[in-house]
N, CA, C and O atoms as a DFTB+ gen file, in Angstrom:
420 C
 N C O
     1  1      -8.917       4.345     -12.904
     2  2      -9.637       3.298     -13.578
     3  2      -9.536       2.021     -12.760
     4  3      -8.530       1.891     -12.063
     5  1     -10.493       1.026     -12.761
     6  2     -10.668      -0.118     -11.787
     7  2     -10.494      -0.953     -12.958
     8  3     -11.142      -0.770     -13.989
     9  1      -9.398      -2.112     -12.777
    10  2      -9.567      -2.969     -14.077
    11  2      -9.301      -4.202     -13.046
    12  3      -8.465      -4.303     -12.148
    13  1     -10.211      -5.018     -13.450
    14  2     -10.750      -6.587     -13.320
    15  2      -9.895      -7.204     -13.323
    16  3      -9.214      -6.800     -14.266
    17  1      -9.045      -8.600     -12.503
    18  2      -8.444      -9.332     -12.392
    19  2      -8.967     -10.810     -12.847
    20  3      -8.357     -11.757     -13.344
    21  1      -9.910     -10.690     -12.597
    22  2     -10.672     -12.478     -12.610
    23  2     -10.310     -13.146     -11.780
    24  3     -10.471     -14.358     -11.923
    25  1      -9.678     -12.642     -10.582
    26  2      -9.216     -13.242      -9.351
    27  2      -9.571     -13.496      -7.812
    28  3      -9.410     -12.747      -6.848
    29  1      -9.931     -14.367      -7.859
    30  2     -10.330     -14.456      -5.964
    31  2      -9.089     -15.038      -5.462
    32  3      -8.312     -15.731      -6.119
    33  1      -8.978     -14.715      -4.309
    34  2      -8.315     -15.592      -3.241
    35  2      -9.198     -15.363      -1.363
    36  3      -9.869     -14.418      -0.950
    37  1      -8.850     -16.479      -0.758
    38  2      -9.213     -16.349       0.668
    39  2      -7.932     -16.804       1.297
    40  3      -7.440     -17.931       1.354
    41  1      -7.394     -15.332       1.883
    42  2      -6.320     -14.925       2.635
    43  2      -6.834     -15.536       4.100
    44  3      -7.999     -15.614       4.487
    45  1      -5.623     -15.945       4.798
    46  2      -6.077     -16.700       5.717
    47  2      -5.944     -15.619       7.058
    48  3      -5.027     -14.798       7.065
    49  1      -6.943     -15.691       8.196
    50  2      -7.097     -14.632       8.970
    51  2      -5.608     -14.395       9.189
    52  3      -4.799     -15.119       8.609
    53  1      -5.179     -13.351      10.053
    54  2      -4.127     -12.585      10.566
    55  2      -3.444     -12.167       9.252
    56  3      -2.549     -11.426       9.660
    57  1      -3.360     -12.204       8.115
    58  2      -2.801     -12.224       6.704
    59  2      -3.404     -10.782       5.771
    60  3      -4.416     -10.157       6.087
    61  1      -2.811     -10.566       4.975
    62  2      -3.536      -9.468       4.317
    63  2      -2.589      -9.509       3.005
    64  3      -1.361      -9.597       3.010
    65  1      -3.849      -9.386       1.346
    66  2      -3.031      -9.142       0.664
    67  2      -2.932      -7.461       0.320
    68  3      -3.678      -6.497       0.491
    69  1      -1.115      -7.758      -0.461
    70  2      -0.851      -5.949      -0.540
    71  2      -0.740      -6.185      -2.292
    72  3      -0.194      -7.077      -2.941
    73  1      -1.402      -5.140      -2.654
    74  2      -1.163      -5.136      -4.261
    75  2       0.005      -3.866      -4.415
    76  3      -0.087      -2.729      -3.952
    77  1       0.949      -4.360      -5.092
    78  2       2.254      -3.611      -5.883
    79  2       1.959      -3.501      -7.185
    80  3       1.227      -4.164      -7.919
    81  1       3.020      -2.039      -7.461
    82  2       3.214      -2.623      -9.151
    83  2       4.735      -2.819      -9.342
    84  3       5.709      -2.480      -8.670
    85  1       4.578      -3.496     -10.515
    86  2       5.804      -4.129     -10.635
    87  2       6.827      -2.950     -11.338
    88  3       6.189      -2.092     -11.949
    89  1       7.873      -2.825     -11.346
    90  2       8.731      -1.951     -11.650
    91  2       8.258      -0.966     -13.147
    92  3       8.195       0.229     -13.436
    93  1       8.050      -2.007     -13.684
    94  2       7.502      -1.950     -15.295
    95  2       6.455      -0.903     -15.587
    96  3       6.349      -0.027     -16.446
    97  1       5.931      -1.189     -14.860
    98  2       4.463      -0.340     -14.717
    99  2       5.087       1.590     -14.341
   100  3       4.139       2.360     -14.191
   101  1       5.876       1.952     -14.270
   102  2       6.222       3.211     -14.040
   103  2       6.104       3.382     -15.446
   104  3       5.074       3.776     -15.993
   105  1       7.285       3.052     -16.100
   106  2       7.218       3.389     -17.152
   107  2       6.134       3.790     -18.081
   108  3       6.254       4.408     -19.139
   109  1       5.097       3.357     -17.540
   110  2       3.428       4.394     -18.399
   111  2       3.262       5.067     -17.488
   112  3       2.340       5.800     -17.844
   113  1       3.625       5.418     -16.192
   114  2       3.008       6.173     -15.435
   115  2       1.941       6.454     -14.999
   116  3       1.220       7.437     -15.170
   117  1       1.793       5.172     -14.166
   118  2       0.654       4.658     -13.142
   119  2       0.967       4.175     -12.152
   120  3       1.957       3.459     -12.005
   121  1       0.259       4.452     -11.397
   122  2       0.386       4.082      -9.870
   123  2      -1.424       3.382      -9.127
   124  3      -2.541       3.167      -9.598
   125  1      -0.802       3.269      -7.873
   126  2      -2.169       2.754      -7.917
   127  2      -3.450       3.461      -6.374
   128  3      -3.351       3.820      -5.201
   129  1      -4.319       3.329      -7.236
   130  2      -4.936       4.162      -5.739
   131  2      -4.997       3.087      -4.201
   132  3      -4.335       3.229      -3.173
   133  1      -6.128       1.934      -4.555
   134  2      -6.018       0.918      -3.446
   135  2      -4.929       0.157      -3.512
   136  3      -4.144       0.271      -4.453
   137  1      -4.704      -0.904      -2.305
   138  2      -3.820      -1.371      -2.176
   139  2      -3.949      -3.115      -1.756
   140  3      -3.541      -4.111      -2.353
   141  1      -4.793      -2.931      -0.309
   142  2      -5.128      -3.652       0.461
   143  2      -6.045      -4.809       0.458
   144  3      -7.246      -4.540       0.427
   145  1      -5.685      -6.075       0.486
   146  2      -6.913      -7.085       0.109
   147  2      -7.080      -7.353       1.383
   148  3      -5.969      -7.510       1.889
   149  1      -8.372      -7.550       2.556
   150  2      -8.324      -8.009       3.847
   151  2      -8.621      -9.264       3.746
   152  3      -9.184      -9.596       2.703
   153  1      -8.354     -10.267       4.722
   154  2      -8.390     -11.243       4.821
   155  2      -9.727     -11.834       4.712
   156  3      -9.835     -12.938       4.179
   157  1     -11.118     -11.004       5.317
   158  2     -12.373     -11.688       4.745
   159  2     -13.076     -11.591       3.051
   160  3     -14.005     -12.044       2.383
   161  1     -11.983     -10.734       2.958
   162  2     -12.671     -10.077       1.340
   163  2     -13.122     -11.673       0.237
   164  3     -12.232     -12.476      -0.044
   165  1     -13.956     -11.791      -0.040
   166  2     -14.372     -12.819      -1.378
   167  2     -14.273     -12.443      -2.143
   168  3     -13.199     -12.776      -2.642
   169  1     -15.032     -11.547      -2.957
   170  2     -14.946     -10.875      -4.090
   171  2     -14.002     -10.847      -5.226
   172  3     -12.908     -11.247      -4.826
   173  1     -13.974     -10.496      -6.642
   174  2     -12.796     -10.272      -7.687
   175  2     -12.162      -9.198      -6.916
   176  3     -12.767      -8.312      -6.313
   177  1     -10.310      -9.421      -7.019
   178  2     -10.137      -8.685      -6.826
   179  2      -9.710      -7.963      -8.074
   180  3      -9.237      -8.434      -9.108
   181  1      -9.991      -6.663      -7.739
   182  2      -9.832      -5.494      -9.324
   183  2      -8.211      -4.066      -8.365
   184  3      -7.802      -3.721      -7.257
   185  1      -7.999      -3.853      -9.642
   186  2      -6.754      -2.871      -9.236
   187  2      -7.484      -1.602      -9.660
   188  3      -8.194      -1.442     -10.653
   189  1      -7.041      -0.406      -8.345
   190  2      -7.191       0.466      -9.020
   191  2      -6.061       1.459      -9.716
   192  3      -5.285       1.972      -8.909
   193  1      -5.909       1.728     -10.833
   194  2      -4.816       2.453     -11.519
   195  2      -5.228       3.590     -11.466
   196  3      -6.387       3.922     -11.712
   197  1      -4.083       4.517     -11.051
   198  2      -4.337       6.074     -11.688
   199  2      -3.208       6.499     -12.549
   200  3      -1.997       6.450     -12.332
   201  1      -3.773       6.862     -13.416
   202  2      -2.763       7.663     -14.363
   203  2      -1.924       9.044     -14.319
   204  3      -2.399       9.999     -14.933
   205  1      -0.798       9.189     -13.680
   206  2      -0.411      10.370     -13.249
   207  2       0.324      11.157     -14.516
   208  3       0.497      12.369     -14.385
   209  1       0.828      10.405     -15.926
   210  2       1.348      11.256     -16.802
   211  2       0.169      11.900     -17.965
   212  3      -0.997      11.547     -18.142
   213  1       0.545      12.402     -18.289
   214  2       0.037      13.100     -19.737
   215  2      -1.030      12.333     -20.790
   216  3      -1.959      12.904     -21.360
   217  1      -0.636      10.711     -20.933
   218  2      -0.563      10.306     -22.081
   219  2      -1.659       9.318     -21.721
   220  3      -1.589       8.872     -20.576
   221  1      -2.723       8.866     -22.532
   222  2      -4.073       8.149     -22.226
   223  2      -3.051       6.602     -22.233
   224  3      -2.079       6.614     -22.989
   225  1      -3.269       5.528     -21.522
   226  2      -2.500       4.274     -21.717
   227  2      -3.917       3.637     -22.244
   228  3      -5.044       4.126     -22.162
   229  1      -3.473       2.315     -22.844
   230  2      -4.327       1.581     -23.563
   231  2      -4.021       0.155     -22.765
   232  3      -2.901      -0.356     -22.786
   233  1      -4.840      -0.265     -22.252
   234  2      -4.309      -1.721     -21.587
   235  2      -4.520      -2.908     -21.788
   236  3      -5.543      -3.411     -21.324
   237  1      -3.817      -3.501     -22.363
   238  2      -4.421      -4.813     -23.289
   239  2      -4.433      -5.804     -22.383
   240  3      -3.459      -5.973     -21.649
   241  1      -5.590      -6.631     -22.307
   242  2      -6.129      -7.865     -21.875
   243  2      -4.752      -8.581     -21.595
   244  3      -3.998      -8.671     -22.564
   245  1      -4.319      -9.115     -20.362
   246  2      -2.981      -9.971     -20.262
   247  2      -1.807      -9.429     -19.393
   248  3      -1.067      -9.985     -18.582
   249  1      -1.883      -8.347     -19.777
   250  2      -0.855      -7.589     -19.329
   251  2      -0.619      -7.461     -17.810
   252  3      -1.575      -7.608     -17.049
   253  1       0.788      -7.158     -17.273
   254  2       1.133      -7.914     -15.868
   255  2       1.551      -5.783     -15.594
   256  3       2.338      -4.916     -15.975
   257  1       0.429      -5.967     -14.750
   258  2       0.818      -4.759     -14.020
   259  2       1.343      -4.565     -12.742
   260  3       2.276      -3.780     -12.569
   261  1       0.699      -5.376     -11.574
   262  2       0.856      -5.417     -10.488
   263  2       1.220      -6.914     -10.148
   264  3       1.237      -7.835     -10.965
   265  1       1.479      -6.990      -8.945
   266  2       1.506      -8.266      -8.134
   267  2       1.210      -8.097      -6.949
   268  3       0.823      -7.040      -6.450
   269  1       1.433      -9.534      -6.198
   270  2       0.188      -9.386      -5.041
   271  2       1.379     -10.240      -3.865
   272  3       1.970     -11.282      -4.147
   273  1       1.512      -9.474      -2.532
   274  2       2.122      -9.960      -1.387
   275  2       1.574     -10.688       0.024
   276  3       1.226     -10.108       1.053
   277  1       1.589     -11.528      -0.127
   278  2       0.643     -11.672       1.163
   279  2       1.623     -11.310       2.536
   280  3       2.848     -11.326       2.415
   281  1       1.121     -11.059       3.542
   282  2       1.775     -10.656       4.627
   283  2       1.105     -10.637       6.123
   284  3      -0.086     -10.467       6.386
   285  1       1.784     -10.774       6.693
   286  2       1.441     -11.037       8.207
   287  2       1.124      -9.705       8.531
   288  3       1.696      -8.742       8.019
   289  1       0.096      -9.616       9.490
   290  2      -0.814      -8.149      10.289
   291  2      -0.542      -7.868      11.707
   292  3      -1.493      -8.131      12.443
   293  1       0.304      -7.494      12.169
   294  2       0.944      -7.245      13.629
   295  2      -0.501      -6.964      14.107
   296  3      -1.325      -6.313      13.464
   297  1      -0.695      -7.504      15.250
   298  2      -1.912      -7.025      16.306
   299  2      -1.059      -6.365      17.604
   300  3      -0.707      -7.103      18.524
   301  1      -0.831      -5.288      17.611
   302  2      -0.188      -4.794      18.652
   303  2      -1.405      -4.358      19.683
   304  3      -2.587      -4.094      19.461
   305  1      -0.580      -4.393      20.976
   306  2      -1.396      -3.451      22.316
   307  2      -1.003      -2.536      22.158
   308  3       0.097      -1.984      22.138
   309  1      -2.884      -2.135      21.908
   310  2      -2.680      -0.494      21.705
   311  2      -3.046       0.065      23.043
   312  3      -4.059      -0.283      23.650
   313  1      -1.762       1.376      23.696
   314  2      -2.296       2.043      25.225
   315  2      -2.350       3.541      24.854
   316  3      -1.558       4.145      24.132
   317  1      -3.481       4.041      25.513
   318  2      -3.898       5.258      25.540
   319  2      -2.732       5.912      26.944
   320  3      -2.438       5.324      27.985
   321  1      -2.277       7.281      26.474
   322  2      -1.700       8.035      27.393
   323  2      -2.239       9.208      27.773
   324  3      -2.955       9.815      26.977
   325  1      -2.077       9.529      28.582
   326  2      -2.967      10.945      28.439
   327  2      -1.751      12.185      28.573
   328  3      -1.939      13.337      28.966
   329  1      -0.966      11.811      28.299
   330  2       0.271      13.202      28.188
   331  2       1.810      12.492      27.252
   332  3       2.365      11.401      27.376
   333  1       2.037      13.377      26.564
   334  2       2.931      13.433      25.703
   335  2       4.049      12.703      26.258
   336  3       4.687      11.777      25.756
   337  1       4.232      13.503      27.824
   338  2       5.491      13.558      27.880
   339  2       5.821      11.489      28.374
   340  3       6.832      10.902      28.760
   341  1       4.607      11.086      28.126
   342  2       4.944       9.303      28.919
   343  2       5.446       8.313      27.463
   344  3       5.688       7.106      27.473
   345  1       5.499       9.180      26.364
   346  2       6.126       8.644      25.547
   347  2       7.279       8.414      25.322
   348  3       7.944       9.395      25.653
   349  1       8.174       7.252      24.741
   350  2       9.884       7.188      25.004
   351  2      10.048       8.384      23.898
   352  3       9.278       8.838      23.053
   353  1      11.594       8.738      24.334
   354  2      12.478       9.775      23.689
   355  2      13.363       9.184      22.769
   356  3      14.323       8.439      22.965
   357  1      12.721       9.791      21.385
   358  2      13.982       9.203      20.450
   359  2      14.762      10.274      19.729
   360  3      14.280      11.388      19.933
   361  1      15.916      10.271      18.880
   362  2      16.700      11.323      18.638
   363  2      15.818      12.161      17.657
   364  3      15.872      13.389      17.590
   365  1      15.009      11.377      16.914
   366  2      13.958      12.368      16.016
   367  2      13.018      13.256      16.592
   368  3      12.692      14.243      15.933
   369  1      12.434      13.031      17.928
   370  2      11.413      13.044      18.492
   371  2      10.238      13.537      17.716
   372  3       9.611      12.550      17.333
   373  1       9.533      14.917      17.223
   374  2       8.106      15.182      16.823
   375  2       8.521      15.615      15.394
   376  3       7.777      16.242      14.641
   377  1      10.149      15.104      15.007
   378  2      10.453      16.248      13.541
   379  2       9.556      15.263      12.618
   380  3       9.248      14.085      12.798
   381  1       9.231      16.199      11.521
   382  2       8.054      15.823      10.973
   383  2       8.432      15.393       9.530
   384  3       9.437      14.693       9.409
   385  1       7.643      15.783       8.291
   386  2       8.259      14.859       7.025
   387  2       9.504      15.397       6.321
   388  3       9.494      16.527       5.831
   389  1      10.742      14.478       6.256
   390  2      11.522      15.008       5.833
   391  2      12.538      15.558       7.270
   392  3      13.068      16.669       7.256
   393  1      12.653      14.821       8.177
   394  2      13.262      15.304       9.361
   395  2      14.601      14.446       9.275
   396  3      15.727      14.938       9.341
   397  1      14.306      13.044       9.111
   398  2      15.353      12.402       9.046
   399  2      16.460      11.852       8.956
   400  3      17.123      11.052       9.618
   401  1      16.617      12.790       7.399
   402  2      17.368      13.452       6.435
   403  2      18.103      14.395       6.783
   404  3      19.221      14.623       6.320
   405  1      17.396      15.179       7.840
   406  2      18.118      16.803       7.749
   407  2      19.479      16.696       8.958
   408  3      19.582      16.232      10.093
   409  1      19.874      16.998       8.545
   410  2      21.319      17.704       9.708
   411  2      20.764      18.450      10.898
   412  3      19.952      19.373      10.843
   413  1      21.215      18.016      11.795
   414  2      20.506      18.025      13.187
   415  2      21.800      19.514      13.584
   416  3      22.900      19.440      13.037
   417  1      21.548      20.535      14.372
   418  2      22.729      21.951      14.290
   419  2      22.013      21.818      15.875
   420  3      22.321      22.616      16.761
């Protein structure tokens, strides 16, 4: 569901807002699909909620679901390689989700 903020802001270039929810908001069990406000955006911004439990929520006018972070946007140099192996070596190297964690034998 997309619910309406009544909110603009103009984020200043290099900046981006991030929409959270606030702790509270688990507790109905919602999360949220978008996230991202870019810095040229005008528009209302609206949240999108998804409902991941069981139970239909009812959302009354007022209510503080999310909040909003503004944050700095790294512009990194990006370099193309053309072989794996010119990448640095780290102790994780290609382990994948959940590698981190695991006990290395």
């Amino acid at each position: 569901m997309k619910l309406s903020t009544g909110l603009h802001f103009e984020i200043d270039k290099g900046y981006v807002g991030f929409i959270d929810t606030r702790s509270s908001t688990s507790k109905l069990k919602l999360t949220l699909g978008c996230r991202t406000i870019d810095s040229d955006y005008r528009g209302e911004v609206k949240v999108c909620m998804i409902n991941v439990g069981q139970e239909t929520q009812v959302i009354s006018r007022g209510r503080t679901l999310v909040h909003m972070l503004i944050l700095p946007v790294a512009q990194p140099e990006i370099v193309a390689v053309s072989n794996l192996e010119e990448f640095s070596k780290t102790e994780r190297g290609d382990g994948g989700f959940g590698s981190t964690g695991a006990t290395r034998g």
